[in-house]
KOLLOMI-160246 format. One record per residue: residue in three letters; x, y, z of N, C-alpha, C in turn. Coordinates in steps of 0.1 Angstrom, whole numbers. Layout:
# residues N
rest n.u n.v n.w ca.u ca.v ca.w c.u c.v c.w
ALA X Y Z X Y Z X Y Z $
...
END
This chain:
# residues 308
rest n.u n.v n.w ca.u ca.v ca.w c.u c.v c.w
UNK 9 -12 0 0 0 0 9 12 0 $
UNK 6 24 -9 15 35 -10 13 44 8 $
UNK 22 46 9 19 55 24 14 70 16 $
UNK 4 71 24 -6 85 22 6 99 24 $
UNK 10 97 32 18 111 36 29 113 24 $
UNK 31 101 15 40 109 1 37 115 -2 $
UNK 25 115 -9 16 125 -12 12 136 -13 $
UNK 18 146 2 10 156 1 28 158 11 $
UNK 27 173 6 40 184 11 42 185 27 $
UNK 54 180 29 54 189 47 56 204 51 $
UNK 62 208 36 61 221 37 44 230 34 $
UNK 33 219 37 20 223 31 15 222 40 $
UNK 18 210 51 15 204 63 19 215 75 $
UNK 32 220 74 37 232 82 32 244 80 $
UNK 29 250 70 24 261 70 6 260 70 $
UNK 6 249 67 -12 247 76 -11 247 87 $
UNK 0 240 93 -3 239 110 1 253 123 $
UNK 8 262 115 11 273 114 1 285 115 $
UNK -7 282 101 -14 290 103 -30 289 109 $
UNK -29 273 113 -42 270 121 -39 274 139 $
UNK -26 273 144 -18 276 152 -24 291 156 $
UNK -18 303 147 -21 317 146 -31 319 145 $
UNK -41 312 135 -54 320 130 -49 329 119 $
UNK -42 333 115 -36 342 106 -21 337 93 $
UNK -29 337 80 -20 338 71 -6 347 74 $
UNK -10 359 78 3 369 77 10 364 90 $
UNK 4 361 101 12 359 115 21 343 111 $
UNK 15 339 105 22 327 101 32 326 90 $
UNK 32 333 80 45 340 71 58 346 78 $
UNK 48 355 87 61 362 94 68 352 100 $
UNK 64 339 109 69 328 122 74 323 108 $
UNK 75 320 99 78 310 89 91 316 78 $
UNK 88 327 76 97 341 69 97 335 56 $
UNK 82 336 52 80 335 39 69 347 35 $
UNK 64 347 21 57 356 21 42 354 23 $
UNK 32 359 27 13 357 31 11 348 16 $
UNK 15 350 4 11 343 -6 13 333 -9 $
UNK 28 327 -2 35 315 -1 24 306 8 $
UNK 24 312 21 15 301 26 -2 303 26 $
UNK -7 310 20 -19 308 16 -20 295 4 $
UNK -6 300 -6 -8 288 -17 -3 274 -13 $
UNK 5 273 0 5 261 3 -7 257 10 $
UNK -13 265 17 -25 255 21 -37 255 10 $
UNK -36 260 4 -47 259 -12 -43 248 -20 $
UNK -30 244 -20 -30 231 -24 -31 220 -15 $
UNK -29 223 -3 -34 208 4 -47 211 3 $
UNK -54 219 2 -70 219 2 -76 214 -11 $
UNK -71 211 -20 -70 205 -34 -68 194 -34 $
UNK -58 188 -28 -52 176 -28 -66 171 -18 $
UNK -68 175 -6 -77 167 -1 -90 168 -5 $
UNK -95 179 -11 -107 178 -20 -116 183 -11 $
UNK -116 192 3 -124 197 12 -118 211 15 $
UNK -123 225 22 -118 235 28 -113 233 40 $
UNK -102 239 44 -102 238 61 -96 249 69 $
UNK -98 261 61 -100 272 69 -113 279 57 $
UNK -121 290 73 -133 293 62 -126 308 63 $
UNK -117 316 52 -112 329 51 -122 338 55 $
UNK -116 350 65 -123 365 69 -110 374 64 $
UNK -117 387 68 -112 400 65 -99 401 74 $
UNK -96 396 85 -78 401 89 -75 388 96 $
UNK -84 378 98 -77 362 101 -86 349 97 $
UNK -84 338 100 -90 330 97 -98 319 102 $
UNK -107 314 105 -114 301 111 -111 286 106 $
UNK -111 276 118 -106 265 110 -122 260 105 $
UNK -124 248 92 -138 244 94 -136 229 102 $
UNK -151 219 105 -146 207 110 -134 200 103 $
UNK -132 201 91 -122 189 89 -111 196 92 $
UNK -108 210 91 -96 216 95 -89 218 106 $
UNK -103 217 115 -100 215 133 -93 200 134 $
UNK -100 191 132 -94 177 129 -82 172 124 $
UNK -76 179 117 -62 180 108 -57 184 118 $
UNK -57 199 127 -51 205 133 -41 203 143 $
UNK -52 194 151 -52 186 164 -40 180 164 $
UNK -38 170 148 -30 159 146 -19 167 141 $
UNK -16 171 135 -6 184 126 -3 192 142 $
UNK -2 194 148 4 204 159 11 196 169 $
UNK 1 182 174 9 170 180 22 167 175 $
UNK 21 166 155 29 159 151 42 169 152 $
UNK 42 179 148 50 189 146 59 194 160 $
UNK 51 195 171 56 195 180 67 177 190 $
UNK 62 168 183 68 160 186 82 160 179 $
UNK 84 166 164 91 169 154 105 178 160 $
UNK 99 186 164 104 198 173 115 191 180 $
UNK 104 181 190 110 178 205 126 168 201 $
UNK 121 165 187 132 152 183 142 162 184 $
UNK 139 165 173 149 176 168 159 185 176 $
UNK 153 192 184 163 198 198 170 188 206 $
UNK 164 174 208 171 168 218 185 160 209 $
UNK 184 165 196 197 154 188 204 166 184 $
UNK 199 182 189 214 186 184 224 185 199 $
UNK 235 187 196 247 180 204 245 195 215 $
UNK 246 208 208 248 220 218 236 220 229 $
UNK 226 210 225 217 217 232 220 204 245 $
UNK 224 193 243 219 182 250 229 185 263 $
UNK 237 194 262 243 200 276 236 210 285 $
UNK 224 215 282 219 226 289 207 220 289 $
UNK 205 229 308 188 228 305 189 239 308 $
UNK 176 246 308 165 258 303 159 260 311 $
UNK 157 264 325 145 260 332 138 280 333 $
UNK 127 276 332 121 294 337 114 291 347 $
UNK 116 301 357 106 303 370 104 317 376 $
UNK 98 318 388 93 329 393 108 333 402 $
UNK 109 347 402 119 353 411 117 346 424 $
UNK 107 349 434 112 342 448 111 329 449 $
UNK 111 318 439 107 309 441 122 305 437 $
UNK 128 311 428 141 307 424 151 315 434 $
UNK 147 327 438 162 330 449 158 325 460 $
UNK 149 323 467 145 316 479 147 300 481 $
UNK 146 294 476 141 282 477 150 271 464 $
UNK 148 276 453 155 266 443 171 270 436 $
UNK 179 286 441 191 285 437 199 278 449 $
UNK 194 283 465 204 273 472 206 261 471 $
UNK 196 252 466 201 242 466 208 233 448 $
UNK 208 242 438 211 235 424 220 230 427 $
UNK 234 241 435 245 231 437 244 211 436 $
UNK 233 211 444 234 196 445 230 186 437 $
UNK 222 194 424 216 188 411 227 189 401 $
UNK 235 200 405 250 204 395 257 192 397 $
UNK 261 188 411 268 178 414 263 166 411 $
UNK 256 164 412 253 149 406 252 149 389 $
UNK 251 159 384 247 160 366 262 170 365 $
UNK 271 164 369 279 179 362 285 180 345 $
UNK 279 171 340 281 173 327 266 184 317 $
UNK 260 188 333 244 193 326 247 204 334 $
UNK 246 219 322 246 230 330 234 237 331 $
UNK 232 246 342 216 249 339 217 265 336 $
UNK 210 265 326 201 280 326 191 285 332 $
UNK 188 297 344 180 295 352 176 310 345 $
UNK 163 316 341 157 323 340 142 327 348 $
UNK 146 341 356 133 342 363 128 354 355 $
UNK 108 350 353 103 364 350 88 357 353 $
UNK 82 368 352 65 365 352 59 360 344 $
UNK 67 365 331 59 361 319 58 346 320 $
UNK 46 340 306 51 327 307 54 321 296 $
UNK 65 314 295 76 312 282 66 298 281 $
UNK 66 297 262 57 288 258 69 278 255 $
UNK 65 266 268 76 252 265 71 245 254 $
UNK 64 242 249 57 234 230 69 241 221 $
UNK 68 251 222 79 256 213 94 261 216 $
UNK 99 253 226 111 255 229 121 265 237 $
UNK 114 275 244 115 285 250 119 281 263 $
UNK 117 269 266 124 266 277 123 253 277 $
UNK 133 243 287 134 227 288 120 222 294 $
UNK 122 232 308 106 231 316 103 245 324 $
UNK 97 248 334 92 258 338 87 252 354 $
UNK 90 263 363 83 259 378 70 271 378 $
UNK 62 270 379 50 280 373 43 277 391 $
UNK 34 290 390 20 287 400 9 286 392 $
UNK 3 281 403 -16 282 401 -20 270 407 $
UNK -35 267 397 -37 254 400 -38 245 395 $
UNK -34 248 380 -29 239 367 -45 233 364 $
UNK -47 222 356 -37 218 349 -32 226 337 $
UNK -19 219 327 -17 233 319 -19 222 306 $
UNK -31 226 296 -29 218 283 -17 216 277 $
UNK -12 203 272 0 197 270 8 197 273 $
UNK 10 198 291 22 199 297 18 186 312 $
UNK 32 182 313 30 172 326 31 179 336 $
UNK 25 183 348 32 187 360 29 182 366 $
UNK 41 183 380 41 176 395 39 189 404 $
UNK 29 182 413 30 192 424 40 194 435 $
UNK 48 210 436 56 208 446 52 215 455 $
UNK 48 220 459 46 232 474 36 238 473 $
UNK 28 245 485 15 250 484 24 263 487 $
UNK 12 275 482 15 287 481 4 293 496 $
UNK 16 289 508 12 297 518 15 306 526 $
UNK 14 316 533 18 332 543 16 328 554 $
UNK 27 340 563 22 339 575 36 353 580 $
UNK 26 360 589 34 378 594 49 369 595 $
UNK 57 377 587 68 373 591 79 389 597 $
UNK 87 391 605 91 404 614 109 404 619 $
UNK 114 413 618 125 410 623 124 411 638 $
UNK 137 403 645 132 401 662 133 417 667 $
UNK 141 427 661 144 438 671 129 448 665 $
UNK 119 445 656 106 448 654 95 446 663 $
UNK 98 429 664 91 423 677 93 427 687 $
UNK 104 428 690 111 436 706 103 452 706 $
UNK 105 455 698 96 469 696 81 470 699 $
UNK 76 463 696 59 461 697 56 455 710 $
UNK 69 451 716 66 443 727 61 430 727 $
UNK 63 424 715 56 408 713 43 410 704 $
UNK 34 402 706 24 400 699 15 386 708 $
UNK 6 388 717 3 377 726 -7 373 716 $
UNK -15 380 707 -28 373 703 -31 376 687 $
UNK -37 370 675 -30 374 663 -39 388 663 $
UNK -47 391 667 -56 401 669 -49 417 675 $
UNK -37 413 680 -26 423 682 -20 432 669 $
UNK -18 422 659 -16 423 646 -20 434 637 $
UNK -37 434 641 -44 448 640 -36 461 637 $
UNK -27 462 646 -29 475 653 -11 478 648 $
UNK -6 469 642 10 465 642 10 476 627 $
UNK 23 482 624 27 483 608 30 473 602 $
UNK 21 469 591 19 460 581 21 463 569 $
UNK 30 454 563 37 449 548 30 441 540 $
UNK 27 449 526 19 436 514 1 439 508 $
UNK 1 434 505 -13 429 497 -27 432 510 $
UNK -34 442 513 -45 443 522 -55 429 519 $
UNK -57 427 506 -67 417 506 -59 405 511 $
UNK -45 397 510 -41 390 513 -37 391 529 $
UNK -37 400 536 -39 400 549 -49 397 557 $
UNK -63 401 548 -77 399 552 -78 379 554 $
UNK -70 375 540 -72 359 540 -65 359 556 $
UNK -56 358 559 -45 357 570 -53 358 585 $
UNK -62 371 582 -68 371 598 -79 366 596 $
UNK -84 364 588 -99 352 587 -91 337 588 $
UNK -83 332 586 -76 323 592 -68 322 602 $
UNK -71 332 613 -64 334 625 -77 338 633 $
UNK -87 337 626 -102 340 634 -98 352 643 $
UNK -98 363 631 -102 374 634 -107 381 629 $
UNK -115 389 631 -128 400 619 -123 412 622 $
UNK -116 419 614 -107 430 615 -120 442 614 $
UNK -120 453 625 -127 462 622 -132 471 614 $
UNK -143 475 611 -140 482 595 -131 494 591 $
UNK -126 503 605 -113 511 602 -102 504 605 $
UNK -98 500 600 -89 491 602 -73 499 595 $
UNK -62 498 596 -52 507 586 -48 498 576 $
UNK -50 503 566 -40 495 551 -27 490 554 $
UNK -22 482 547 -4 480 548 2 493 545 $
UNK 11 497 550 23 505 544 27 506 533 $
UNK 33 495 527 41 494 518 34 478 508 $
UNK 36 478 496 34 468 493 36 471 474 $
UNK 47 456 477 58 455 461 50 445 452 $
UNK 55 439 441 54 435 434 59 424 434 $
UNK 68 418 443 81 405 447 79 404 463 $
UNK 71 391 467 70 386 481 89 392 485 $
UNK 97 386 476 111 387 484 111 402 484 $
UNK 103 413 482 111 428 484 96 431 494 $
UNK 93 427 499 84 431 510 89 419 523 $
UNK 93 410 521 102 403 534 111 408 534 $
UNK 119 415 525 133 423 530 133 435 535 $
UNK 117 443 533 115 454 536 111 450 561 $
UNK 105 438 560 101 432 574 112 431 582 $
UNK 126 422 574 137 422 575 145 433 581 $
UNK 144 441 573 152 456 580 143 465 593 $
UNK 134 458 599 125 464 607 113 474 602 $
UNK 110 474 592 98 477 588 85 479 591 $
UNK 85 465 596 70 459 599 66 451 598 $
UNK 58 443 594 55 428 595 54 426 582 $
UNK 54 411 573 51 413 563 46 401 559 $
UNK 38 397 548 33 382 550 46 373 541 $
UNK 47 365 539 56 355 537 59 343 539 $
UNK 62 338 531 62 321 526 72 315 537 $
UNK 70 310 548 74 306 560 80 287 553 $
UNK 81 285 540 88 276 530 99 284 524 $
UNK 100 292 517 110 303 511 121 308 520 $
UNK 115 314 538 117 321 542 127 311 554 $
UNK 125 296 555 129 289 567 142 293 570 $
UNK 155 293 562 166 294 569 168 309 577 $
UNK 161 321 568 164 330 575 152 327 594 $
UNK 140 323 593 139 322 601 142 311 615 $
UNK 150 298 611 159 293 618 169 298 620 $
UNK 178 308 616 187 318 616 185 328 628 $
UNK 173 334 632 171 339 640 169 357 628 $
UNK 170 357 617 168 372 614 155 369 606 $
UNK 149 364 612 130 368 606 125 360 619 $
UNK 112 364 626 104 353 636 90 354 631 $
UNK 85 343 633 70 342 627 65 336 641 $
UNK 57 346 639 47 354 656 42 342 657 $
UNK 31 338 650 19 330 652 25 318 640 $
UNK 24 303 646 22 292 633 9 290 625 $
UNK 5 302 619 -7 298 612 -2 309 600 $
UNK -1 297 590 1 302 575 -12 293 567 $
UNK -20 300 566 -35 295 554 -25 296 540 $
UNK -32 285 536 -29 283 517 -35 295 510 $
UNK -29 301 501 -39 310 492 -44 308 480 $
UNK -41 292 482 -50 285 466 -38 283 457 $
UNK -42 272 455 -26 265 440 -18 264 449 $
UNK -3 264 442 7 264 447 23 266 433 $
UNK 29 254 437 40 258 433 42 242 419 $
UNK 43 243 406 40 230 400 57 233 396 $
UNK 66 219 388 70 217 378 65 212 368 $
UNK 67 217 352 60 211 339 68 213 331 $
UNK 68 205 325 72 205 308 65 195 300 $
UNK 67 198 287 59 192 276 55 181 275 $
UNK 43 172 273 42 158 275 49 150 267 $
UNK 53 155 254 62 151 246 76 147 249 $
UNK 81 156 257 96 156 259 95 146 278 $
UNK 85 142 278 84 138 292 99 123 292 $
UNK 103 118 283 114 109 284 128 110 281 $
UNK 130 126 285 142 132 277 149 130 290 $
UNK 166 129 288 169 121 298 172 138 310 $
UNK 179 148 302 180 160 311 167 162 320 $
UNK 155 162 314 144 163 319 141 158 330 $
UNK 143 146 324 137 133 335 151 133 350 $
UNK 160 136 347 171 143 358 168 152 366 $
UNK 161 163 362 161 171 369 147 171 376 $
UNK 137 164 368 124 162 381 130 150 391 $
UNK 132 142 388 137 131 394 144 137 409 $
UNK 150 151 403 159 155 418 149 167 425 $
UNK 142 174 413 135 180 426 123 175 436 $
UNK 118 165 430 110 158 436 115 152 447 $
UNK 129 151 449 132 140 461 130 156 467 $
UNK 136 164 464 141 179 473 128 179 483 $
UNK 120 182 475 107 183 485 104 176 490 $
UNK 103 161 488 101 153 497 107 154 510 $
UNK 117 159 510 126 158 521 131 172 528 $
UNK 125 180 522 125 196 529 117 201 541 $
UNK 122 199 552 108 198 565 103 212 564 $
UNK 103 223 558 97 235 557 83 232 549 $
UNK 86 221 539 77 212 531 66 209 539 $
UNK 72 201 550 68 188 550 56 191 563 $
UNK 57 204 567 52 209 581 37 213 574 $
UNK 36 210 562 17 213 556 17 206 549 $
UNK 19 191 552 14 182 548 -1 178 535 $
UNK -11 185 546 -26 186 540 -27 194 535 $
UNK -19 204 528 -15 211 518 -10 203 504 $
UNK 0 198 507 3 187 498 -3 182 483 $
UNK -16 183 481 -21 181 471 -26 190 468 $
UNK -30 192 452 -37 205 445 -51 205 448 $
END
């Protein structure tokens, strides 16, 4: 039997999957660096060849129709598996991983410890990139990603590692200043660091109904770590990841008043692409953060947190 796929162009196949991808002939020329007429005529002849439409053309982008949705599905799987081969057989790449994540999640919590992922892989160097945005791993932008929320994320694997919880965190010569804190209801009345609605979660989980004049926070950033550093310097109180935050608070330069840190919903995942889920860099590097957590008692002290 002739195999069907001789038949018909990969370069017809790609620039359909491209532009079903976009929605857009031109957005798909530009990703492709061909011209809008090149790939309109490639997919007019797969639309020929198959003897059906599968996009129904508009005035500045395009709609897939059923059979084109159907094509799509399989054409994006395929291409992206295409992809996955392909990066993992060039030689430059199979030394690096890529990883993108959130600022405090990577200076708090996951640069102290790489050293120990370094040493056991030291033929694997890591790229560590933190930002908010979120870098699309299907297309290569990164190996994997440590992302929040509460997932799941279409076509990506993830493991759960940490719940995303607060709790006032202060420096001791702050405390010493306020004179303590006997009841969390004290807290009221304290100079406060951070997000007002996120404080409100905190004392409804410390069963307290804060009055309706109650004072706003002082200050409040954009980066849990520049509002713990602002508590840090004596500030004020500030809420903070009592997981992020453990060594400085076994250290003795942060004290957390009260042990009640509430979850604020989701948490902390690793993911990458379900495709690339057998790549051996990959599978290395979950393999070690997963033990990490397992074995982190800052972890391990919210348990019933533990699941999404």
């Amino acid at each position: 039997m002739t195999d069907i796929l001789a038949s018909y162009s990969l370069g017809a196949i790609r620039a359909f999957e491209t532009a079903a991808r976009l929605k857009s002939f031109t957005r798909a020329a530009d990703e492709l660096g061909v011209t809008q007429a090149a790939v309109s005529w490639q997919v007019k002849s797969l639309e020929q060849r198959l003897g059906q439409p599968l996009f129904v053309r508009r005035v500045r982008e395009v709609d897939l129709t059923p059979a084109g949705e159907r094509l799509a599905r399989a054409a994006t799987e395929s291409m992206a598996l295409l992809r996955a081969a392909l990066s993992d057989l060039v030689e430059s790449d199979e030394g690096v991983l890529a990883v993108t994540t959130l600022q405090s999640l990577a200076t708090h919590w996951l640069a102290p410890r790489l050293g120990g992922f370094q040493l056991a892989h030291p033929g694997l160097a890591v790229r560590l990139e933190t930002s908010h945005a979120m870098r699309d791993l299907s297309r290569g932008e990164a190996d994997l990603g440590l992302r929040s929320g509460a997932g799941p994320w279409p076509g990506l694997t993830s493991h759960f590692l940490m719940p995303f919880v607060q709790a006032p965190l202060c420096s001791p010569d702050f405390l010493a200043s306020a004179g303590g804190f006997e009841r969390p209801a004290d807290l009221l009345k304290a100079t406060r660091i951070g997000n007002a609605r996120e404080w409100a979660i905190w004392f409804e989980a410390a069963g307290v109904s804060p009055p309706d004049a109650v004072a706003a926070p002082r200050l409040e950033a954009d980066a849990q770590s520049l509002e713990v550093a602002s508590a840090m310097a004596g500030q004020g109180l500030a809420l903070g990841s009592p997981i992020f935050f453990a060594p400085d608070i076994a250290a003795g330069r942060l004290v957390q008043p009260f042990d009640i840190a509430p979850s604020y919903g989701g948490g902390y995942w690793l993911v990458y692409p379900e495709e690339r889920r057998r790549v051996r860099k990959i599978t290395a590097f979950r393999d070690w953060i997963l033990d990490a957590v397992a074995t982190d008692p800052a972890i391990v002290r919210y348990p019933a947190r533990l699941a999404p």
